[in-house]
C-alpha positions as CSV (number, residue, x, y, z in Angstrom):
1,X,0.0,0.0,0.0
2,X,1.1,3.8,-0.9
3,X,0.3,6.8,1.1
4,X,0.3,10.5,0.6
5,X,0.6,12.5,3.3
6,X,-0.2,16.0,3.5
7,X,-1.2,18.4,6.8
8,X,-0.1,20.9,8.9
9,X,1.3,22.3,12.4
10,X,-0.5,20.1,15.0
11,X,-1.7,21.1,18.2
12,X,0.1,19.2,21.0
13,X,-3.0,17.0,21.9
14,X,-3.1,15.3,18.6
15,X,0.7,14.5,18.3
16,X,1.0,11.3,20.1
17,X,-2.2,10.1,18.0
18,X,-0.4,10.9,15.1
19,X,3.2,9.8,16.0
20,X,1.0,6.3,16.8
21,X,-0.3,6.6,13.0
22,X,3.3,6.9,11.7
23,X,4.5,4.4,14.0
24,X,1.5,1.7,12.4
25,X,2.6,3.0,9.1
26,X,5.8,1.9,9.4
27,X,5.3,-1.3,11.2
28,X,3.1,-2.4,8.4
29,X,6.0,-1.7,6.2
30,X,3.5,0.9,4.3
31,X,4.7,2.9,1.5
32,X,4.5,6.9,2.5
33,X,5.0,10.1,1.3
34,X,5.0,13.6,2.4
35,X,4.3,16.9,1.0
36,X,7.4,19.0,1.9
37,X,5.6,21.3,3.8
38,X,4.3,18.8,5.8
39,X,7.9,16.7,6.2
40,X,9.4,20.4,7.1
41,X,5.9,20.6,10.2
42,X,6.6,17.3,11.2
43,X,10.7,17.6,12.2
44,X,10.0,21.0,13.9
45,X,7.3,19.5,15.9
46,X,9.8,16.2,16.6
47,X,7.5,13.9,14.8
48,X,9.2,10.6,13.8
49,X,8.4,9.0,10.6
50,X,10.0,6.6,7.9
51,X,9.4,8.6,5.1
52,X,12.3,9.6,2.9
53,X,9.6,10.8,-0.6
54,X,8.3,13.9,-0.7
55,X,6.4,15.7,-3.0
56,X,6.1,19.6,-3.7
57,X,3.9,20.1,-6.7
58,X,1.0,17.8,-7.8
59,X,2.9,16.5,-10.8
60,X,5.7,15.2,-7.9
61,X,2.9,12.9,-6.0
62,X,3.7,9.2,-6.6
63,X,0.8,6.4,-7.6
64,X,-0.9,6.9,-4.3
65,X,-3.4,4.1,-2.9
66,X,-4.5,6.8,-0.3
67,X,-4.0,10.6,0.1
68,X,-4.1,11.5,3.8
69,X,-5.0,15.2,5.1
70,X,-4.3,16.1,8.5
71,X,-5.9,19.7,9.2
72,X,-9.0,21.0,8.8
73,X,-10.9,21.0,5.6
74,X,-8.7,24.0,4.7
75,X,-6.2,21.3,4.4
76,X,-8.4,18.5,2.8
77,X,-9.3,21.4,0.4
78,X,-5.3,21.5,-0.9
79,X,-5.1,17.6,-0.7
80,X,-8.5,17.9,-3.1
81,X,-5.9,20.2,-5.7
82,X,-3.2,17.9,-5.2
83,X,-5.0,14.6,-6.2
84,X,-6.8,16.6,-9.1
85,X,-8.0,14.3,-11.6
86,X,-6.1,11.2,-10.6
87,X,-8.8,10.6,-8.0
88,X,-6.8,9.2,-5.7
89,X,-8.8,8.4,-2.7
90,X,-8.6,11.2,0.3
91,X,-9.1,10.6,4.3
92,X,-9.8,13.5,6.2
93,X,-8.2,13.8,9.6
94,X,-9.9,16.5,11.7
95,X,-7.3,18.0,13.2
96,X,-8.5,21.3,13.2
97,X,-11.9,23.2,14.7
98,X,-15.0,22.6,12.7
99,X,-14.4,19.4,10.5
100,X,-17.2,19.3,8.1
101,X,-15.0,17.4,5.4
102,X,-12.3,15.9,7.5
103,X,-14.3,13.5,10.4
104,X,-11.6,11.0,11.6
105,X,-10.7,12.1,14.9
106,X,-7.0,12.0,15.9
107,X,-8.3,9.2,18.4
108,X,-9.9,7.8,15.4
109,X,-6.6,7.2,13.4
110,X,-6.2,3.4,14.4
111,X,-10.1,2.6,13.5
112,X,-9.4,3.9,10.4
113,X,-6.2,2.4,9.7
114,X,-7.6,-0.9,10.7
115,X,-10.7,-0.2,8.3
116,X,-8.8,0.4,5.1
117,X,-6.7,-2.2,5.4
118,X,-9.7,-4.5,5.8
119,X,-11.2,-2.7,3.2
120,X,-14.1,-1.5,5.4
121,X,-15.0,1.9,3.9
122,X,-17.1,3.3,0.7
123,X,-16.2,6.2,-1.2
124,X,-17.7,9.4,-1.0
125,X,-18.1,11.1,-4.6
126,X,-18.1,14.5,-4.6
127,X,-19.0,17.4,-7.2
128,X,-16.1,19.9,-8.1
129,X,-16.7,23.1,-9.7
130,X,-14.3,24.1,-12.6
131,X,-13.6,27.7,-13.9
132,X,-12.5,28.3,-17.6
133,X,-10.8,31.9,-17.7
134,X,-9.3,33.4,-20.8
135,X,-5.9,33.3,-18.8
136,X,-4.4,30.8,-16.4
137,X,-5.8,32.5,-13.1
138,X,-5.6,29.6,-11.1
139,X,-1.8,27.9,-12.0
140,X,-3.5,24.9,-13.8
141,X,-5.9,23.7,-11.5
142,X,-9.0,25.6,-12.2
143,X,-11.6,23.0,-9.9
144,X,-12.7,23.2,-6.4
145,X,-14.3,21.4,-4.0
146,X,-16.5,24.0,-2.1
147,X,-17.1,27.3,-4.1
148,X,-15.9,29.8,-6.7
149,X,-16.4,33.6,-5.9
150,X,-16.2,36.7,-7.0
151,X,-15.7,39.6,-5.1
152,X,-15.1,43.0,-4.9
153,X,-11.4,44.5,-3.9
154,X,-11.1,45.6,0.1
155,X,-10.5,49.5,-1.6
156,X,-13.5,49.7,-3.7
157,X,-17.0,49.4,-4.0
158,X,-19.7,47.2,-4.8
159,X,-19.5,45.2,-7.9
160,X,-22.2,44.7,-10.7
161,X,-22.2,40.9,-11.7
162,X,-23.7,40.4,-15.0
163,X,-24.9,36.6,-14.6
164,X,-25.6,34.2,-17.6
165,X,-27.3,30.8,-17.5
166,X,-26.4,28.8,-20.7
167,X,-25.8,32.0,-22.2
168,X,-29.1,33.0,-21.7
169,X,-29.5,36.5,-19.1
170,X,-30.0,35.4,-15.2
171,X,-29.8,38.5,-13.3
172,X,-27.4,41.6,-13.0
173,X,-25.9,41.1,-9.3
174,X,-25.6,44.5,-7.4
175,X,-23.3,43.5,-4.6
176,X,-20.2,43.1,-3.1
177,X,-20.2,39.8,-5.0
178,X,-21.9,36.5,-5.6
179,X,-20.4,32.5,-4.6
180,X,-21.2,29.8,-6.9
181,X,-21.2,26.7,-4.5
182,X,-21.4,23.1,-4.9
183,X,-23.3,21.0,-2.3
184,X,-19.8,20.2,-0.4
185,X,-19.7,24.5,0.0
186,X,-22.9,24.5,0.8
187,X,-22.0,24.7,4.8
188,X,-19.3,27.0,3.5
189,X,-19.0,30.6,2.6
190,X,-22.5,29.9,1.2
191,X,-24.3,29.0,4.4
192,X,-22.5,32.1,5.9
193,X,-24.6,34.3,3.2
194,X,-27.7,33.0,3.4
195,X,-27.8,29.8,1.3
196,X,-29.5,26.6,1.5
197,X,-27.7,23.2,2.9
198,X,-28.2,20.8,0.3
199,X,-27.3,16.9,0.4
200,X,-23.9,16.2,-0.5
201,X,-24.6,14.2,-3.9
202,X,-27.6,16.6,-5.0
203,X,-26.6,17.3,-8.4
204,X,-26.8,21.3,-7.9
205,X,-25.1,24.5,-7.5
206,X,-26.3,27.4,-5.2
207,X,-26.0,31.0,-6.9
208,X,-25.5,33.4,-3.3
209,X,-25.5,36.7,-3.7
210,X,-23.2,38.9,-1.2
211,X,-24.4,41.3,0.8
212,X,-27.0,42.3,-2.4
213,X,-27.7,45.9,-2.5
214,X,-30.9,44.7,-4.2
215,X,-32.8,43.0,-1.6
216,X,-35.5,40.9,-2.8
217,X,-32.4,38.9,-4.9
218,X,-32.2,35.2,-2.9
219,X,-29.4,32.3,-3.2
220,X,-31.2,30.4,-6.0
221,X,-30.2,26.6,-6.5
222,X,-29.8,25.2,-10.3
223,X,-29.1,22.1,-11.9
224,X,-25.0,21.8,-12.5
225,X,-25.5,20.5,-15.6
226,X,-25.7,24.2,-16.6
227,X,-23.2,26.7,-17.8
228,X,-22.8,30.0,-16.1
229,X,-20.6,32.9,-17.5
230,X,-20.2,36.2,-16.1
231,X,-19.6,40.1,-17.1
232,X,-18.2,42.3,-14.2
233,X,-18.3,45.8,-13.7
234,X,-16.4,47.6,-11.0
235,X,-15.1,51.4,-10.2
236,X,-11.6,50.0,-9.8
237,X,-11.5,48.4,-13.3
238,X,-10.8,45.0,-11.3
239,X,-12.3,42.6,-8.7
240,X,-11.4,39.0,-6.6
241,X,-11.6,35.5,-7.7
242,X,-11.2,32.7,-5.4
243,X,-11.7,29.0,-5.8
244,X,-12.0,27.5,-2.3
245,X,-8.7,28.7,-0.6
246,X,-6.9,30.1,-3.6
247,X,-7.3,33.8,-5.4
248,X,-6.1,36.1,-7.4
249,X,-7.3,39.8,-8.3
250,X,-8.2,40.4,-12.2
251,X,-9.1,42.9,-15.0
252,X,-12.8,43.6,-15.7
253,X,-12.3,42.5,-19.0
254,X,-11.7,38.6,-17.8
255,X,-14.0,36.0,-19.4
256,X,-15.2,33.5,-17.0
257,X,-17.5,31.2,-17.0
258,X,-18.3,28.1,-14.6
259,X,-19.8,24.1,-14.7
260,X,-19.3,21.0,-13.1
261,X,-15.8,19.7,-13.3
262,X,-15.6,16.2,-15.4
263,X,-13.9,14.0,-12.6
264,X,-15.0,14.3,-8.7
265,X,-13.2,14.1,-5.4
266,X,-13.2,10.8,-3.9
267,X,-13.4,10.9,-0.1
268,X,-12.9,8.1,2.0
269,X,-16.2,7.0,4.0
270,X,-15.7,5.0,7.1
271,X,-19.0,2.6,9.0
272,X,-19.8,5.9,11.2
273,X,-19.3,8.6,9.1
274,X,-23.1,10.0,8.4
275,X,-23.7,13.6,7.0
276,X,-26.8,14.0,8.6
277,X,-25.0,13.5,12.0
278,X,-22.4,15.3,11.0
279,X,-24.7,18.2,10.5
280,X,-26.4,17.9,13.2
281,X,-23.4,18.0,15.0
282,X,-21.6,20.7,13.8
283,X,-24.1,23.4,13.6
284,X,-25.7,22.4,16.4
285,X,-29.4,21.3,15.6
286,X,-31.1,20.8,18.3
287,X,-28.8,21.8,20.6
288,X,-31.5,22.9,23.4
289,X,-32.5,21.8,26.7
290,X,-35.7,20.9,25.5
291,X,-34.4,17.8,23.4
C-alpha cells in the first residue's frame, strides 16, 4: 500500500495520535510520502516517521493508494488540488476546529487504519466546480471542492455581476459579489450568506448573492448540468476571484464562466461517518434543553 501525506502544524494534543499513525505505518512496512511542507511541520514539531519521498507540486505525488489530510478542511481542500483528476482516494483527519469534510478524529486514526486495510470503507463522490478563464488565473488547476467567488477588492465598492445561465441573461448582481457553490460549499462561505444546505450528492449549484444591495435577490439553487458565465463591472476596473482557498485579483475585461468539473473528489467513508449527524453536529441542531 502507498500513502500521501499532506497536513499541517499540530496542536500538541493530537501529536501522540499521530506519531501512533506513523509508527503503524511503518510497522506495516506501508509505503508513505510527504508533502514537503508537511515533512518540514513534522521535524519542527519532533514527529518521527520513515518517510524519505516527498512531493512539492502535484505532478511530484507518486501512484498513491490513499491521500491523507491532517488539518482542517482547509487542508483537505489542498489535498482535493493535489490529487486533481487522478482521483486518488482522500481521508480526512480532523485536526482542526470545525471538520465538516475531515471527520476522523486524531483518536480515530487506528479505527481507520484498521478499516482500510480491511477494506471496510465506501467512497464518498463529490461534485467539483471548474472555472474556464481566458488566462491561467488559477496555476492549472481551475476546480474546487467548495465554491468559486467573486468579489469586490477591500479599496473599492460594490461590484455589478452580469450573470448568464447557458448564455441565456439570469440577473445583474448589485453586490459586493456572488459564490457559486457546490453541495460540499454549501456549509461554506454559502451558508455564511444565506444559502440553502443541500445533500452532499444533490446534483446542484447554489448562486449566493453577497451582501446584495438589491434585496429581494435570494441564493437560487440550479441544476450543475448548466453553464454559467459572467460580465463584471467595477469602479476600480478590477475585482477577486477565489476558488476554495486560492485567489487572485483580475481585470474587468476577464471572461469566465463556470460548470461541473468532469472527474470528482473521492473521499474516504468510514461505518460511522453520516452527513446527517455530521450536520447535526456541527451546527448544532437541536442543541436545546428541550431535546
Amino acid at each position: 500500500m502507498k500513502i500521501a501525506i499532506h497536513g499541517r502544524t499540530l496542536p500538541e494534543p493530537a501529536r501522540p495520535f499521530v506519531q501512533s499513525m506513523f509508527d503503524t505505518l511503518a510497522a506495516r512496512g506501508i509505503d508513505v510520502q510527504l508533502s514537503e511542507v508537511y515533512r518540514k511541520a513534522l521535524d519542527e514539531m519532533g514527529v518521527t516517521h520513515n518517510s524519505h519521498s516527498t512531493y512539492a507540486t502535484p505532478h511530484e505525488l507518486f501512484d498513491a493508494d490513499f491521500a491523507f489530510s491532517l488539518g482542517g478542511d482547509g487542508t483537505l481542500l489542498d489535498v482535493v488540488s493535489q490529487v486533481g483528476e487522478r482521483e486518488i482516494p482522500i481521508v480526512g483527519i480532523n485536526i482542526g476546529r470545525l471538520g465538516f469534510l475531515a471527520t476522523v478524529s486524531p483518536g480515530g486514526i487506528q479505527f481507520m487504519l484498521h478499516a482500510l486495510m480491511h477494506q471496510k470503507f465506501t467512497i464518498d463522490e463529490r461534485s467539483l466546480v471548474s472555472v474556464q478563464t481566458d488566462t491561467d488565473i488559477f496555476e492549472g488547476i481551475p476546480f474546487g471542492l467548495n465554491d468559486f467567488t467573486i468579489t469586490r477588492t477591500q479599496s473599492s465598492s460594490m461590484i455589478t455581476v452580469h450573470t448568464y445561465l447557458d448564455g441565456e441573461f439570469l440577473n445583474s448582481y448589485w453586490a459586493d459579489g456572488i459564490i457559486i457553490s457546490t453541495p460540499s460549499g454549501s456549509t461554506g462561505y454559502s451558508l455564511s450568506c444565506g444559502g440553502p444546505v443541500l445533500l452532499p450528492h444533490t446534483n446542484n449549484f447554489i448562486i449566493t448573492p453577497i451582501s446584495p444591495h438589491n434585496l429581494n435577490v435570494r441564493p437560487m439553487v440550479i441544476m450543475d448540468s448548466c453553464k454559467l458565465s459572467f460580465e463584471v463591472e467595477s469602479r476600480s476596473g478590477n475585482f477577486l476571484v477565489a476558488l476554495d482557498s486560492r485567489s487572485a485579483t483580475v481585470d474587468v475585461a476577464t471572461k469566465l464562466q463556470v460548470q461541473r468539473e468532469r472527474f470528482s473528489a473521492r473521499l474516504v467513508k468510514l461505518s460511522d461517518d453520516n452527513f446527517l449527524n455530521t450536520l447535526r453536529s456541527k451546527l448544532n441542531w437541536g442543541f436545546d434543553v428541550r431535546n
